[in-house]
C-alpha positions as CSV (number, residue, x, y, z in Angstrom):
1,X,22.1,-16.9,11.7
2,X,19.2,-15.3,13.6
3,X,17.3,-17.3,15.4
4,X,13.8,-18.8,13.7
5,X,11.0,-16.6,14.4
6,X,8.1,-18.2,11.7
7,X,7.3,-14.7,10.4
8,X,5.3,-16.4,7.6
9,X,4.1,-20.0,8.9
10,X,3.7,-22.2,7.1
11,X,2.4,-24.7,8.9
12,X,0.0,-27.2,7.8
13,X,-3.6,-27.9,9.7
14,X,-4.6,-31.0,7.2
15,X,-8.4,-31.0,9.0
16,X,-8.9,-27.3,8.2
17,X,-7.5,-27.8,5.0
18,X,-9.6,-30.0,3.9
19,X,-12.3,-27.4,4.5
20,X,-10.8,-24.8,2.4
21,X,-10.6,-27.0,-0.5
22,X,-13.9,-28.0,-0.6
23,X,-14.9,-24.1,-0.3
24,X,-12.6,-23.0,-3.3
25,X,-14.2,-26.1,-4.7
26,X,-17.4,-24.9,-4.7
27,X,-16.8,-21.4,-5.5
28,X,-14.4,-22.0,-8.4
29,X,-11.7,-20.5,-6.6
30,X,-8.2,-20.5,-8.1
31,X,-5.4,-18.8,-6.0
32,X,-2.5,-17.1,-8.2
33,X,1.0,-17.7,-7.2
34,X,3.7,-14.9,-6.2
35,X,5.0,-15.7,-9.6
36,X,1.8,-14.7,-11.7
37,X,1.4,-11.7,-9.5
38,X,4.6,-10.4,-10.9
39,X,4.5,-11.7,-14.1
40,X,1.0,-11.9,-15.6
41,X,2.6,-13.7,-19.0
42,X,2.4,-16.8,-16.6
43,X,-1.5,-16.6,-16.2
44,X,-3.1,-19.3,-17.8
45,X,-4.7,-18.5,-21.3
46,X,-8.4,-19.5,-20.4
47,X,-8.0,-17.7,-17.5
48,X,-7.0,-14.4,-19.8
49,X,-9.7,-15.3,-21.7
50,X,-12.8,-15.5,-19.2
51,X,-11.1,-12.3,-17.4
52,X,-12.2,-10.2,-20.9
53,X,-15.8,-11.1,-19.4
54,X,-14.9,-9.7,-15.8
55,X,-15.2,-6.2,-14.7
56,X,-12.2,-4.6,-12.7
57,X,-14.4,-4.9,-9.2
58,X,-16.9,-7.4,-9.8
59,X,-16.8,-10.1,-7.0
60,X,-15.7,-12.8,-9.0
61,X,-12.7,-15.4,-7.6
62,X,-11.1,-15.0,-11.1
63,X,-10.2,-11.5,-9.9
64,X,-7.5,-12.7,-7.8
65,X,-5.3,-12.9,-10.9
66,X,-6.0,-9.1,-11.5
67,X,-4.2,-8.6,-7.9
68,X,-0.7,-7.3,-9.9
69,X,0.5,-3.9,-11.3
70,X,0.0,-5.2,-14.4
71,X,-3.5,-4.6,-15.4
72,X,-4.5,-2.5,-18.4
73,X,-6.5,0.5,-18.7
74,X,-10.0,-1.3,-19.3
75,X,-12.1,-1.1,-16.4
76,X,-14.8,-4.0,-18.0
77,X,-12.7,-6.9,-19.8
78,X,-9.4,-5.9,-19.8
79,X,-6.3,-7.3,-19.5
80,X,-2.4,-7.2,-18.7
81,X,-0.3,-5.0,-20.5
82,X,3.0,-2.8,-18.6
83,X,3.1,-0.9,-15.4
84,X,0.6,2.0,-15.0
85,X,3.4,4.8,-14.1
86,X,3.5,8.7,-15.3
87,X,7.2,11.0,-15.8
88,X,6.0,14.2,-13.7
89,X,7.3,17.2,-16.0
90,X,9.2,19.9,-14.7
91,X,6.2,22.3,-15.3
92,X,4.1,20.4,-12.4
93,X,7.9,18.9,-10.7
94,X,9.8,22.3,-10.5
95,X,13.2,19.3,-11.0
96,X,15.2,18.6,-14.1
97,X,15.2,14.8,-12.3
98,X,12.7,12.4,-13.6
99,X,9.7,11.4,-10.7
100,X,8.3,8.7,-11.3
101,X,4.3,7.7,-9.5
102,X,3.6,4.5,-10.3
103,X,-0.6,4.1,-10.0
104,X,-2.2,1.4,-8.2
105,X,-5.5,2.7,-9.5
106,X,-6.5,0.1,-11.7
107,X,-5.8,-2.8,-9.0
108,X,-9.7,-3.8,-8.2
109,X,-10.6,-2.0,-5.5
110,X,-8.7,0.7,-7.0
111,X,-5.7,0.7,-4.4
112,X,-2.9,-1.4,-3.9
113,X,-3.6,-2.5,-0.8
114,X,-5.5,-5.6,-2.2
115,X,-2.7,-6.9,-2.6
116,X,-1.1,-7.2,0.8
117,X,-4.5,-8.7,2.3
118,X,-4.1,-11.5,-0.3
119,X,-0.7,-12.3,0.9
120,X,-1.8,-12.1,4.4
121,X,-5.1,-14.3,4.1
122,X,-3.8,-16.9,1.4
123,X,-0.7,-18.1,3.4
124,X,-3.1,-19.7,6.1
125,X,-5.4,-20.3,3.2
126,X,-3.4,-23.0,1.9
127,X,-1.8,-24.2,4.9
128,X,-5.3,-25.1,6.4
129,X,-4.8,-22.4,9.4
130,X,-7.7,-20.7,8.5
131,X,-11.0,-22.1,8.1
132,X,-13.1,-20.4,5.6
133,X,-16.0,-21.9,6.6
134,X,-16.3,-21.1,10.3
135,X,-13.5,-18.1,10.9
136,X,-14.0,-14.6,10.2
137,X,-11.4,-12.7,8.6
138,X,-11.2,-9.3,10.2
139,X,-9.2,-6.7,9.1
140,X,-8.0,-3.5,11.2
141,X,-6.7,-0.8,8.8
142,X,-6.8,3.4,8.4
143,X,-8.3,3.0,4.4
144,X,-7.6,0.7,1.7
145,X,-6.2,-2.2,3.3
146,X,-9.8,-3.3,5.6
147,X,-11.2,-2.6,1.7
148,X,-8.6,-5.2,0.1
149,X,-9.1,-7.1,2.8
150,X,-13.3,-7.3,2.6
151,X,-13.1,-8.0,-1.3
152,X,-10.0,-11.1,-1.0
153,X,-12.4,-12.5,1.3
154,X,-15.4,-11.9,-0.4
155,X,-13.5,-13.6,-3.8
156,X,-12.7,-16.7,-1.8
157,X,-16.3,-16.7,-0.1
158,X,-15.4,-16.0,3.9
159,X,-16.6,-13.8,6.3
160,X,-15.0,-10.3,7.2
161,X,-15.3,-7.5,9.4
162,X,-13.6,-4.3,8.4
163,X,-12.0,-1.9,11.4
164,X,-11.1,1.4,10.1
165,X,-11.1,5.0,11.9
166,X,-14.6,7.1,11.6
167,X,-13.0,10.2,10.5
168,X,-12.0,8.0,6.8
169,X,-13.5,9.1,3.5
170,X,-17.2,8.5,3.3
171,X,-16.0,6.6,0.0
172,X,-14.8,3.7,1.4
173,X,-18.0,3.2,3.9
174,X,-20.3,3.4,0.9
175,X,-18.4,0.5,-0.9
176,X,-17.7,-1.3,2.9
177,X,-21.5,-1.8,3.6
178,X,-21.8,-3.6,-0.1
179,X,-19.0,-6.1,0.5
180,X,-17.7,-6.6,4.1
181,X,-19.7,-8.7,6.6
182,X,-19.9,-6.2,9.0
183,X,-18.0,-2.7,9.6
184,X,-16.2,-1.0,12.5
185,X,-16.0,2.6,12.9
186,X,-13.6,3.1,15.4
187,X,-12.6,6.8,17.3
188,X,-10.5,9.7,15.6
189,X,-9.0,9.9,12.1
190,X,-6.2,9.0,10.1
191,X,-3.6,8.7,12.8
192,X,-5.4,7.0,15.6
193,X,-4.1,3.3,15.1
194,X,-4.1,2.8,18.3
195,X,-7.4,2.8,19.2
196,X,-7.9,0.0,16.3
197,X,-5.4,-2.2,18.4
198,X,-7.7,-1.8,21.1
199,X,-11.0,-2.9,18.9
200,X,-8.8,-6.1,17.8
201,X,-7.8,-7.2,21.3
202,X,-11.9,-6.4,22.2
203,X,-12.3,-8.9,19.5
204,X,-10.0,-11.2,20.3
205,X,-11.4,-11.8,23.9
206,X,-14.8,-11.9,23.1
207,X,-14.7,-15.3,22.0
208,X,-15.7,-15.6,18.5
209,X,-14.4,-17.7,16.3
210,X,-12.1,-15.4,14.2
211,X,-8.7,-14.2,13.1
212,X,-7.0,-10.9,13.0
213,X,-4.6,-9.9,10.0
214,X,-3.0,-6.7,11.4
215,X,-1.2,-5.0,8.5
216,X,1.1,-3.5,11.0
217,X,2.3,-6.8,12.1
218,X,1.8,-8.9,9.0
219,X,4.7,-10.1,7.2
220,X,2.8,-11.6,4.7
221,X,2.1,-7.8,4.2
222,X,6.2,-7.0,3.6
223,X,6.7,-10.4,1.5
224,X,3.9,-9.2,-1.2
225,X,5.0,-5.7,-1.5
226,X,9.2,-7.0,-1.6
227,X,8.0,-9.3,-4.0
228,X,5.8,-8.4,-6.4
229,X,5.7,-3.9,-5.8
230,X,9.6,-4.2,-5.8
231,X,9.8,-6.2,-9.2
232,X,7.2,-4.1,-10.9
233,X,9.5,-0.8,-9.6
234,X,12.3,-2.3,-10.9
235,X,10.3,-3.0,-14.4
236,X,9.6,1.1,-14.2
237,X,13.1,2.1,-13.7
238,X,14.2,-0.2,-15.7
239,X,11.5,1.5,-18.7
240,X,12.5,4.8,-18.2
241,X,16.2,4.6,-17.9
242,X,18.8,6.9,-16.2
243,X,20.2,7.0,-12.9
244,X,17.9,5.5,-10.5
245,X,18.1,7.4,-6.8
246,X,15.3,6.8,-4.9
247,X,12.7,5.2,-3.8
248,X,10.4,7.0,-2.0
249,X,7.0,6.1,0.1
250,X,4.5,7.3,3.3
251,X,5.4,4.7,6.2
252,X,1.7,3.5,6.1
253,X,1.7,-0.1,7.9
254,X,5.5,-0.4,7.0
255,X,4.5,-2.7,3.5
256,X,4.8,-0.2,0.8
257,X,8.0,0.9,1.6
258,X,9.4,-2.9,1.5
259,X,9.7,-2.4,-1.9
260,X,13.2,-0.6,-1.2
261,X,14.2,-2.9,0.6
262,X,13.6,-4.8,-2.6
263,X,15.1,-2.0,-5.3
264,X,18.5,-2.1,-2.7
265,X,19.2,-5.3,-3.6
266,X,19.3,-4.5,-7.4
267,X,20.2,-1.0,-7.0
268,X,22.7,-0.8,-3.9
269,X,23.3,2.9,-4.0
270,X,19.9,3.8,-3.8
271,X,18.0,5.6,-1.1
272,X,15.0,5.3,0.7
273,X,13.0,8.0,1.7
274,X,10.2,7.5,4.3
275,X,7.4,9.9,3.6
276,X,4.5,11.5,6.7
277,X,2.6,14.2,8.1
278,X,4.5,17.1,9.2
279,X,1.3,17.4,11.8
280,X,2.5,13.7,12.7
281,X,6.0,13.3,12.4
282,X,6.5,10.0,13.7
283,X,10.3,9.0,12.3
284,X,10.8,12.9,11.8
285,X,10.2,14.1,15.0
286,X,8.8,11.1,17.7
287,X,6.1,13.1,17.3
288,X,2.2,13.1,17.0
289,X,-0.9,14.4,15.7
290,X,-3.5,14.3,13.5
291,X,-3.5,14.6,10.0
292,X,-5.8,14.8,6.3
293,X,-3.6,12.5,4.8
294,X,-5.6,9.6,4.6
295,X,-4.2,5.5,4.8
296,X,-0.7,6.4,5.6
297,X,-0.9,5.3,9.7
298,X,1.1,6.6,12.5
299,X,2.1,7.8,16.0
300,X,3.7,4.0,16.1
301,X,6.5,2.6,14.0
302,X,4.9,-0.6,12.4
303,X,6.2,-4.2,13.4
304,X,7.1,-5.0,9.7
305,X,9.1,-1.4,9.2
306,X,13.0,-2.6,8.7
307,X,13.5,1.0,9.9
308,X,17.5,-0.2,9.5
309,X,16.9,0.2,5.6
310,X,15.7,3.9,5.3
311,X,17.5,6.8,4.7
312,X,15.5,9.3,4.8
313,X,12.5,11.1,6.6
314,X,10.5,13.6,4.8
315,X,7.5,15.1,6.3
316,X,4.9,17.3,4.5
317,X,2.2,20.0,5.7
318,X,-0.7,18.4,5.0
319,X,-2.4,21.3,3.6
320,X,0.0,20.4,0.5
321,X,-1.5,17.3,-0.4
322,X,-5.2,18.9,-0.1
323,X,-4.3,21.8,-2.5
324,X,-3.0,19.6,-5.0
325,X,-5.9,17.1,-5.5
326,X,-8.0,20.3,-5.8
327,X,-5.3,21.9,-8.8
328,X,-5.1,18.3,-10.5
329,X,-8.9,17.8,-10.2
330,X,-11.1,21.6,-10.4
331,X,-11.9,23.2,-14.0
332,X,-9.1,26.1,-13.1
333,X,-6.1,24.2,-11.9
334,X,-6.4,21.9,-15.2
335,X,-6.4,25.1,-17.2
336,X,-3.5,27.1,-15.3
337,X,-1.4,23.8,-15.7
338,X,-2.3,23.5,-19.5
339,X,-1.2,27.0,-19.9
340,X,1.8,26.1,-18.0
341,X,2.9,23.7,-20.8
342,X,1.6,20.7,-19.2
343,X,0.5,17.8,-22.3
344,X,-3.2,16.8,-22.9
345,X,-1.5,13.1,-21.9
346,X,0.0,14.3,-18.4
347,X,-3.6,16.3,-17.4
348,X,-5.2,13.0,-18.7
349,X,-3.7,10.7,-15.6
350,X,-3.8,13.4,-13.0
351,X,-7.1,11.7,-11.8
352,X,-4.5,9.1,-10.6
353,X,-3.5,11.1,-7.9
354,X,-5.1,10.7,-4.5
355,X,-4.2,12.8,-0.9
356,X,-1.6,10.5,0.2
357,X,-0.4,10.1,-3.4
358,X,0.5,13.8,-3.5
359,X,2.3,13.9,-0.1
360,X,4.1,11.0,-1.9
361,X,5.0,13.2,-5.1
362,X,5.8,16.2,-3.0
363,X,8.0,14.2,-0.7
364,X,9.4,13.0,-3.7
365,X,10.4,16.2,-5.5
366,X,11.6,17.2,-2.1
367,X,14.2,14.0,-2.5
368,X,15.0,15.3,-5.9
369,X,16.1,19.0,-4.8
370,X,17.3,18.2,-1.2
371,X,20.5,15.8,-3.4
372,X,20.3,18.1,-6.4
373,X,19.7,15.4,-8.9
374,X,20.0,16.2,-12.5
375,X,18.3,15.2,-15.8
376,X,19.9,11.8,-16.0
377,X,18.9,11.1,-12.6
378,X,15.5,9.1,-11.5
379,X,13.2,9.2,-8.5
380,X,9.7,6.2,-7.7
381,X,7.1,6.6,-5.7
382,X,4.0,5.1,-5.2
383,X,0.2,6.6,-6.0
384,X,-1.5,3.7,-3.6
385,X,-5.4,5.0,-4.8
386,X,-6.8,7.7,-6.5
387,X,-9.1,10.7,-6.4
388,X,-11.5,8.1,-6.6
389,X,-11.6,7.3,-3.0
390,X,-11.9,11.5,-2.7
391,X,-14.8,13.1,-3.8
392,X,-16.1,13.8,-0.7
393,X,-13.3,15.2,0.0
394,X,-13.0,18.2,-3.0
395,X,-16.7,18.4,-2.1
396,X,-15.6,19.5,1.6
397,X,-13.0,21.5,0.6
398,X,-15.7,23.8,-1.9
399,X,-17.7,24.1,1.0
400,X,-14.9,25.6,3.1
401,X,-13.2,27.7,1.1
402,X,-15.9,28.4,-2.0
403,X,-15.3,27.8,-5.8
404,X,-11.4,27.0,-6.9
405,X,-11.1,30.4,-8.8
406,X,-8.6,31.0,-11.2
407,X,-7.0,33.4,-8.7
408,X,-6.3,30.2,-6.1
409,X,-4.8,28.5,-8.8
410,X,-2.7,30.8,-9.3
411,X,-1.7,31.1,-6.1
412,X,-1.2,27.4,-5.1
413,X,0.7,26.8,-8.1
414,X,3.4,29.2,-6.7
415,X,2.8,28.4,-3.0
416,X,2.8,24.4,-3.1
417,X,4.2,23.4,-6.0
418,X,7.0,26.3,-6.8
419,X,7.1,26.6,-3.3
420,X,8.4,23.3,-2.6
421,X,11.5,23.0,-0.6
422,X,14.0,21.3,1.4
423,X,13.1,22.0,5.1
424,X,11.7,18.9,7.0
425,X,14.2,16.4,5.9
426,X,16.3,14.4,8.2
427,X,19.0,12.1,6.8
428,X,19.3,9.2,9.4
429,X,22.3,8.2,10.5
430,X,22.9,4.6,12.2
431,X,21.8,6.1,15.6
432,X,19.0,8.1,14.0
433,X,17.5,4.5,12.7
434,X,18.2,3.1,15.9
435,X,16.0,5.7,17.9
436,X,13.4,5.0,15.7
437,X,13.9,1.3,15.6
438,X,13.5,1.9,19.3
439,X,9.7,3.2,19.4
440,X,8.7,0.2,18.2
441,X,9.0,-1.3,21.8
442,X,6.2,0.8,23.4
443,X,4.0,-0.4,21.1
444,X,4.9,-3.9,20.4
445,X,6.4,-5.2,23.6
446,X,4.3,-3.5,26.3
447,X,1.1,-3.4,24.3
448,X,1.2,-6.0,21.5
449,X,3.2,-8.9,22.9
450,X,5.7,-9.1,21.0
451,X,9.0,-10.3,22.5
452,X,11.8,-8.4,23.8
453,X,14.3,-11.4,22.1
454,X,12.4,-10.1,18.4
455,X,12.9,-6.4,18.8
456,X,16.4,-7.2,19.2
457,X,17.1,-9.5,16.1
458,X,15.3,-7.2,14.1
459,X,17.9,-4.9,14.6
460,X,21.3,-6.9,15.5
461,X,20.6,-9.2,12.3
462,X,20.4,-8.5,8.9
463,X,18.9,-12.1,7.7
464,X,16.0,-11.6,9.9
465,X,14.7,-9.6,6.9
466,X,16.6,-11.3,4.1
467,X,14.9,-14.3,5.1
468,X,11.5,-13.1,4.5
469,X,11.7,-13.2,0.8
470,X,12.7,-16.4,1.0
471,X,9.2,-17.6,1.7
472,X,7.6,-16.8,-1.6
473,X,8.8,-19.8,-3.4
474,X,7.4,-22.3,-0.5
475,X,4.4,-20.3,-0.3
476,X,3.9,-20.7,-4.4
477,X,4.5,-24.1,-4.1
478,X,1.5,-24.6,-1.7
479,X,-0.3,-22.4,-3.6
480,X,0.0,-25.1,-6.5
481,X,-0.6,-28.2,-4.5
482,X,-3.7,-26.3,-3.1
483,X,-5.4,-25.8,-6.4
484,X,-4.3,-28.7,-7.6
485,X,-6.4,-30.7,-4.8
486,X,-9.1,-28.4,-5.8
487,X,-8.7,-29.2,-9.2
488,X,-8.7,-33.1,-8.4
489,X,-11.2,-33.0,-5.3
490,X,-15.3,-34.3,-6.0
């Protein structure tokens, strides 16, 4: 048995406790369990019922029970209904296998990564660690998760400060300045975690009362997305039928792809296929870079990656991902795919797709040729956001390069979706997992503190990460006896 490392503690602060109830007291806050979040059904019914009233984003505590993959299509008043998910057709896929993207569009915020920031910030919620009325929550991220992060704490009424490169969509700044406390634009784009690291130990020695939910470190982060992404893959799978393969998903902060650790345990001859930049091959290549493809994080392997689990390393061109939000989104790639044979239905939810949504489809397809699945055979992967978060960015790209014509339709049709291969894919062997396993050390060890005993476990035993799971049902527990005092409490 490896040795107890309190990955999620749940230690209880009864003075600082106090002062969280008597916040979610006076804010009407009610905190979902793990339970609801994967099974809406379990909501309460007048909580269904005053939800019809709610719109997707407002900034209303009741939207903590919209943190699932559950919620409809209404973005004022809706309610739960099955897994948002679209079969790819062969006409876009170029694969008799079925890819499966599953959309976290329609989570408020309109990415997933709300989600993870819940199950970061409500475990020392509940267990009085964190003091909503004197601590600032900050949250260092490369996109969605500082956004999640900003509007958990905004819905149970505590301070935040969002970290996030400069070089991010000018999207999520717009909606930043109207919901985080403050906002931190730190150097370089996409890839440049590192230099967020550095902001949150600046922050941590400067004395203010605060505390720092690193994504990348967070297990809270891999218990949300094993939990409650992994059951709602399984629901897909499960929907469409056939032979489920793989699971595939960009590395990101090492959450997402948790889900397959998840799908594993139902599915144990599945694979799992890491997805990055080809300009920052990380797992691929120990390499680095910068990249377009935005919230995916890299040049580090992240603390909560079980590296051990994953099969596979696929790395795309990023130019890919950038050509295909353009084809699924201008006047001329709609038509060229309609004349294709696409269905009104398919070109409908193509506004799902964001940049690192693509990279995920592409590495996907890439999964689906590279093993030569069939008809019968199924591939998941994960649409974190959506065009949504990049206007700005087909805006740029019309700028550069003029109009989408009918002529670059045509021509990125054959180039990047035809056109997609098998090169930049590594099967990982045990000592292939192990290398990468091993970066972790410059960044955690030397730079992060972690401890050299840690690295080890993480590798030499398995129940260091079939323990985590474990968790959720103590965690929901609290969760209960928290609103409950609420509930009781003058």
């Amino acid at each position: 048995m490896v040795k107890d490392f309190n990955l999620i503690d749940l230690t209880i602060n009864e003075e600082k406790l106090e002062n969280a109830i008597k916040r979610a007291k006076e804010q009407g806050i009610i905190i979902p369990t793990f339970k609801q979040m994967k099974n809406p059904g379990l909501i309460p019914q007048d909580i269904k019922e005053k939800l019809k009233n709610i719109g997707l984003w407002d900034i209303d505590p009741l939207n903590l029970f919209r943190i699932n993959w559950h919620n409809d299509s209404l973005n004022d008043g809706g309610g739960f209904s099955d897994c948002n998910y679209v079969v790819l057709p062969e006409e876009i896929t170029g694969v008799k296998a079925k890819v499966v993207a599953v959309s976290g569009k329609l989570f408020p915020t309109g990415a997933h990564k709300v989600g993870a920031a819940f199950a970061c910030l409500v475990p020392r919620l509940v267990t009085g660690q964190f003091d909503p009325t004197t601590t600032k929550a900050v949250w260092p991220s490369t996109g969605n998760y500082c956004r999640g992060g900003a509007y958990d704490s905004a819905l149970l009424s505590c301070d935040s400060i969002a970290i996030l490169p400069e070089g991010m969509s000018k999207e999520r700044f717009e909606w930043l300045e109207k919901v985080a406390g403050e906002t931190i634009k730190t150097p370089g784009c996409e890839s440049n975690v590192k230099e967020i690291f550095d902001k949150c130990w600046e922050l941590r020695n400067s004395g203010e009362d605060l505390m720092i939910f690193n994504q990348f470190e967070e297990f809270g982060n891999y218990l949300w997305h094993h939990e409650v992404t992994g059951s709602a893959m399984e629901e897909v799978i499960n929907a469409v039928g056939g032979n489920f393969k793989g699971y595939i998903s960009a590395t990101g902060s090492g959450g997402t792809i948790a889900a397959g650790d998840y799908l594993k345990t139902k599915f144990p001859f599945s694979k799992i296929a890491a997805s990055e930049a080809l300009q920052c091959p990380t797992i691929y290549n120990n390499g680095f870079g910068d990249h377009r493809i935005e919230g995916i994080g890299d040049k580090h392997i992240p603390w909560i990656h079980n590296v051990k689990n994953t099969d596979l390393a696929v790395a795309i061109d990023d130019e890919a991902p950038m050509n295909w939000i353009r084809m699924f989104n201008e006047k001329e790639g709609i038509e060229l795919l309609r004349n294709k044979g696409v269905s009104e239905d398919i070109i409908e939810k193509l506004n799902w797709v964001g940049i690192s949504g693509a990279a995920n489809i592409i590495s996907a397809i890439k999964f689906a040729k590279y093993f030569e699945l069939g008809e019968d055979d199924v591939v998941v992967t994960i649409l974190t956001d959506s065009i949504e978060m990049y206007q700005s960015r087909l805006e740029e790209l019309n700028e550069e390069r003029g109009e989408f014509s009918s002529y670059d339709a045509f021509g990125v049709y054959e180039r990047y979706f035809k056109g997609v291969n098998i090169d930049y894919i590594k099967e990982l062997n045990y000592y292939d997992r192990k290398t990468v396993h091993n970066l972790k050390y410059y960044t955690w060890i030397e730079q992060q503190g972690k401890t050299y005993e840690e690295i080890l476990a993480q590798w030499d035993d398995d129940s260091y990460w079939t323990n985590i799971p474990k968790a959720a049902e103590k965690l929901d527990e609290l969760i209960e006896q928290f609103n409950e005092r609420v509930k009781n409490s003058k």
